[in-house]
N, C-alpha and C positions, 0 to 999 in steps of 0.2 A: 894537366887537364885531360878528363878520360877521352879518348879516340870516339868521338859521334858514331863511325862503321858500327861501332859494337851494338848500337841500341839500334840501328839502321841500316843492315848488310845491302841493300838494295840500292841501284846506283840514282842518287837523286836527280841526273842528266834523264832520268827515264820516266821522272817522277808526271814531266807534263805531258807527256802521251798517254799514260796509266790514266791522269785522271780526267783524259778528253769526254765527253759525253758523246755515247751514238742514239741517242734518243731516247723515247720515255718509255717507260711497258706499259705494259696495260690497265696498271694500279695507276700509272701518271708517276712513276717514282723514276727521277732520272739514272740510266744506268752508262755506265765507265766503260772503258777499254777493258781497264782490269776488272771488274765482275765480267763483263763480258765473256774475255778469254778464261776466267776461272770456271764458267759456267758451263763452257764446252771443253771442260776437263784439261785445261794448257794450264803451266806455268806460267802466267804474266811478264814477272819478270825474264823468263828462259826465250820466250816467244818475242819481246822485245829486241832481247840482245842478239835473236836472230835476224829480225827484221830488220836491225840497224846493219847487222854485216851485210847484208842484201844489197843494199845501197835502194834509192827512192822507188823508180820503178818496181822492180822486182819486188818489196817490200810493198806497195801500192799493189798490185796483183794478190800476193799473198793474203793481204787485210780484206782484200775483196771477197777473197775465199773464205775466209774464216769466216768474215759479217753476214755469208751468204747459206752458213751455216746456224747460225745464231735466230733463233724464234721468236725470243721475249719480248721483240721491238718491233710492233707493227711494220712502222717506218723504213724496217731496212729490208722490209719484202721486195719494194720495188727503185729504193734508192742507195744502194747498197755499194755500187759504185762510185759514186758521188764521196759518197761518208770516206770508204775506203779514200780517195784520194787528198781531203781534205786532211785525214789524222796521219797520214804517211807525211803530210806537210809538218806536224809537231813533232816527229820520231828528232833525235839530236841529228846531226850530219854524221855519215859515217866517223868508225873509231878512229880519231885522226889524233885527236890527245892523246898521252900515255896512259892518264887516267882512268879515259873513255873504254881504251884498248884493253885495259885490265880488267877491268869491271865485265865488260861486254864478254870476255873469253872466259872468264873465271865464273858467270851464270849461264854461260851458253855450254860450258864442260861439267858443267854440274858440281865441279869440287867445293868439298866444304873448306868454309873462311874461317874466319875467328870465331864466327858462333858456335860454327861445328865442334871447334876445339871446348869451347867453353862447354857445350854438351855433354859432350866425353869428361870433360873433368867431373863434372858435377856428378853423372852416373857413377863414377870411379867410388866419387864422398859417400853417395848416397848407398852405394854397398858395402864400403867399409863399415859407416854405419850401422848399416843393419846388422853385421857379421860382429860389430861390437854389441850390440845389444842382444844378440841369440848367446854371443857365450857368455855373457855378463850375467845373465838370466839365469844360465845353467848353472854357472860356479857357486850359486849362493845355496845349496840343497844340503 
Protein backbone atom coordinates (compact mmCIF):
# COMPACT_ATOMS: atom_id res chain seq x y z
CA UNK A 1 0.00 0.00 0.00
CA UNK A 2 1.43 3.35 -1.17
CA UNK A 3 2.97 5.57 1.92
CA UNK A 4 -0.21 8.29 2.35
CA UNK A 5 3.09 11.13 3.27
CA UNK A 6 3.46 11.08 -0.56
CA UNK A 7 -0.07 12.54 -1.46
CA UNK A 8 0.20 14.44 2.03
CA UNK A 9 3.84 15.68 3.18
CA UNK A 10 2.23 17.92 5.69
CA UNK A 11 2.02 16.52 9.32
CA UNK A 12 -1.69 15.76 9.90
CA UNK A 13 -0.96 16.35 14.02
CA UNK A 14 -1.05 20.07 12.50
CA UNK A 15 -4.00 19.50 10.50
CA UNK A 16 -6.47 20.82 13.52
CA UNK A 17 -4.81 24.21 14.25
CA UNK A 18 -4.55 24.86 10.38
CA UNK A 19 -8.02 24.50 10.00
CA UNK A 20 -9.03 26.50 13.31
CA UNK A 21 -11.24 29.51 12.17
CA UNK A 22 -10.15 33.25 13.49
CA UNK A 23 -13.16 34.71 12.27
CA UNK A 24 -15.22 35.90 9.30
CA UNK A 25 -13.90 38.68 6.68
CA UNK A 26 -15.59 40.98 5.53
CA UNK A 27 -17.42 38.94 2.68
CA UNK A 28 -18.74 36.85 5.90
CA UNK A 29 -16.45 34.02 4.35
CA UNK A 30 -14.95 32.06 7.22
CA UNK A 31 -11.20 32.29 7.38
CA UNK A 32 -8.40 29.50 8.95
CA UNK A 33 -5.14 29.79 10.56
CA UNK A 34 -3.72 28.57 7.33
CA UNK A 35 -5.12 31.23 4.84
CA UNK A 36 -4.42 33.42 7.56
CA UNK A 37 -0.75 32.78 8.03
CA UNK A 38 -0.57 32.25 3.96
CA UNK A 39 -1.97 35.62 3.71
CA UNK A 40 0.69 37.36 5.58
CA UNK A 41 3.28 35.62 3.44
CA UNK A 42 4.34 32.44 6.26
CA UNK A 43 4.59 29.04 5.50
CA UNK A 44 1.54 27.37 7.49
CA UNK A 45 2.98 24.56 7.92
CA UNK A 46 6.80 25.89 8.73
CA UNK A 47 4.98 28.63 11.35
CA UNK A 48 3.22 25.70 12.95
CA UNK A 49 6.11 23.57 13.56
CA UNK A 50 7.67 26.55 15.06
CA UNK A 51 4.98 27.37 17.15
CA UNK A 52 4.78 23.77 18.48
CA UNK A 53 8.68 23.90 19.50
CA UNK A 54 7.91 27.09 21.47
CA UNK A 55 5.89 25.25 23.74
CA UNK A 56 2.20 26.98 24.78
CA UNK A 57 2.97 30.30 26.11
CA UNK A 58 5.52 31.48 23.97
CA UNK A 59 3.53 29.99 20.99
CA UNK A 60 0.26 31.94 22.57
CA UNK A 61 2.50 35.35 22.31
CA UNK A 62 3.60 34.53 18.90
CA UNK A 63 -0.01 33.88 17.46
CA UNK A 64 -0.87 37.11 19.12
CA UNK A 65 1.61 38.75 17.05
CA UNK A 66 0.84 37.34 13.96
CA UNK A 67 -3.29 37.84 14.29
CA UNK A 68 -2.38 41.24 15.33
CA UNK A 69 -0.90 41.70 12.06
CA UNK A 70 -3.66 40.09 9.99
CA UNK A 71 -6.44 42.80 8.50
CA UNK A 72 -9.10 40.66 6.72
CA UNK A 73 -10.97 39.88 10.01
CA UNK A 74 -12.65 42.74 11.58
CA UNK A 75 -12.96 40.72 14.72
CA UNK A 76 -9.34 40.34 15.41
CA UNK A 77 -8.86 44.19 15.66
CA UNK A 78 -9.70 44.23 19.12
CA UNK A 79 -9.87 40.35 20.16
CA UNK A 80 -6.76 39.27 18.95
CA UNK A 81 -5.73 38.11 22.12
CA UNK A 82 -8.41 36.06 23.15
CA UNK A 83 -8.16 34.17 19.54
CA UNK A 84 -4.58 33.88 19.92
CA UNK A 85 -4.84 31.92 23.19
CA UNK A 86 -7.78 29.79 22.42
CA UNK A 87 -5.88 28.26 18.83
CA UNK A 88 -2.47 27.96 20.82
CA UNK A 89 -4.92 25.51 22.94
CA UNK A 90 -5.35 23.31 19.37
CA UNK A 91 -1.54 23.46 18.43
CA UNK A 92 -0.45 19.26 19.40
CA UNK A 93 1.61 19.40 22.68
CA UNK A 94 5.03 19.85 22.15
CA UNK A 95 7.28 17.23 19.93
CA UNK A 96 7.27 14.60 22.36
CA UNK A 97 6.45 11.56 19.81
CA UNK A 98 9.13 10.57 17.40
CA UNK A 99 6.69 11.15 14.81
CA UNK A 100 5.75 14.64 16.06
CA UNK A 101 9.69 15.32 16.49
CA UNK A 102 10.35 14.47 12.86
CA UNK A 103 7.79 16.07 11.10
CA UNK A 104 8.07 19.33 13.19
CA UNK A 105 12.13 19.41 12.42
CA UNK A 106 11.90 18.28 8.92
CA UNK A 107 9.27 21.52 8.14
CA UNK A 108 10.73 23.93 10.46
CA UNK A 109 14.39 23.03 8.43
CA UNK A 110 12.88 23.47 5.32
CA UNK A 111 14.42 20.05 3.91
CA UNK A 112 12.81 18.42 1.02
CA UNK A 113 10.93 14.97 1.84
CA UNK A 114 9.84 12.49 -0.51
CA UNK A 115 8.09 15.02 -2.63
CA UNK A 116 11.07 16.84 -3.21
CA UNK A 117 12.58 13.71 -4.45
CA UNK A 118 9.78 12.77 -6.63
CA UNK A 119 10.25 16.51 -8.14
CA UNK A 120 13.55 16.01 -9.17
CA UNK A 121 12.92 12.77 -10.68
CA UNK A 122 10.24 13.89 -12.65
CA UNK A 123 12.25 17.10 -13.93
CA UNK A 124 15.12 14.60 -14.65
CA UNK A 125 12.15 12.52 -17.20
CA UNK A 126 10.83 15.52 -18.40
CA UNK A 127 14.38 16.55 -19.83
CA UNK A 128 15.45 13.50 -20.99
CA UNK A 129 12.29 13.75 -22.84
CA UNK A 130 12.71 16.59 -24.43
CA UNK A 131 16.36 15.92 -25.27
CA UNK A 132 14.90 12.69 -27.02
CA UNK A 133 12.48 14.46 -28.94
CA UNK A 134 14.95 17.46 -30.31
CA UNK A 135 17.32 14.72 -31.68
CA UNK A 136 14.75 12.34 -32.87
CA UNK A 137 13.44 15.38 -34.93
CA UNK A 138 16.81 16.11 -36.13
CA UNK A 139 17.86 12.59 -37.24
CA UNK A 140 15.03 12.17 -39.61
CA UNK A 141 16.31 15.21 -42.54
Amino acid sequence: MADPSVLNPHPPEFDRSLQASVGADQNGYTVTVLSTLARIGLDPWRETAELVTLGRDAARARLGTLLARFRDVPALGSDYGRIARDLSQLLPEGPTSGALQRAASTVADGRPGTSGAIWAVLAIIFVLFQTFIVVGSGSGE
